[in-house]
C-alpha positions, 0 to 999 in steps of 0.5 A: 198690443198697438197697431203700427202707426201708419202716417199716410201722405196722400200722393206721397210720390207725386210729391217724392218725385216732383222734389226730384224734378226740383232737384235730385238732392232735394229729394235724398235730403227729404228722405234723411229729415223723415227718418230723423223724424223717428229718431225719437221714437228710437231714443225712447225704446233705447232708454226703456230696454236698458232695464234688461241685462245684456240687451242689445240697445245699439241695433234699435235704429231708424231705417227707411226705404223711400219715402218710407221710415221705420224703427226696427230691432235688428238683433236676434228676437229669440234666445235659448234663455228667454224664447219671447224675448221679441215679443217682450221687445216689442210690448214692453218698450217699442210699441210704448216708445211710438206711443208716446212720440206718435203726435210729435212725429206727426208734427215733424213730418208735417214741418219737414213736407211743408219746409220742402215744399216751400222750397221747391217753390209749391 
């Protein structure tokens, strides 16, 4: 099993609330262009979990809070019929769909910071 990919911005919120300072929509609008960045991610684990009868692919979804984005599963993880259905979740098309978009969302983070930050005037 992976690690979580962390994407670590070093003075994240410097930068978060100097977009602020900018201007308020700025900074709500970085926010929302991150957790597109992870939209990817999304589709790939929707695609792999088709494969199983009955899952629910709707709940996999990107959320964030802050500065901060994550692909969750929100539906129940266990079932009287398969209990590590979580786990299966998890191994079998999550950690495999970040796998293979991690260098993409690098590069989208990356774009979208250096697009703000041109327009913030840095």
């Amino acid at each position: 099993m992976s690690q979580p990919v962390t994407i670590r911005v070093e003075n994240a919120r410097a930068v978060y609330a100097a977009f602020r300072k900018v201007d308020q929509k700025l900074a709500s609008e970085l926010g929302a262009d991150l957790k597109k960045a992870v939209a990817p991610v999304v589709d790939a684990a929707k695609q792999k979990e088709q494969r199983w009868a009955g899952a629910s692919i709707n709940t996999i979804r990107s959320k964030r809070s802050g500065l901060r984005v994550f692909v969750e599963q929100s539906a129940r993880k266990k079932t009287g019929l398969r209990p590590d259905f979580g786990a299966l979740q998890m191994s079998s098309a999550l950690e495999p769909a970040l796998d293979e978009n991690v260098e993409g969302i690098r590069g989208d983070v990356e774009d979208t910071l250096d697009r703000y930050a041109r327009a913030a005037g840095f």
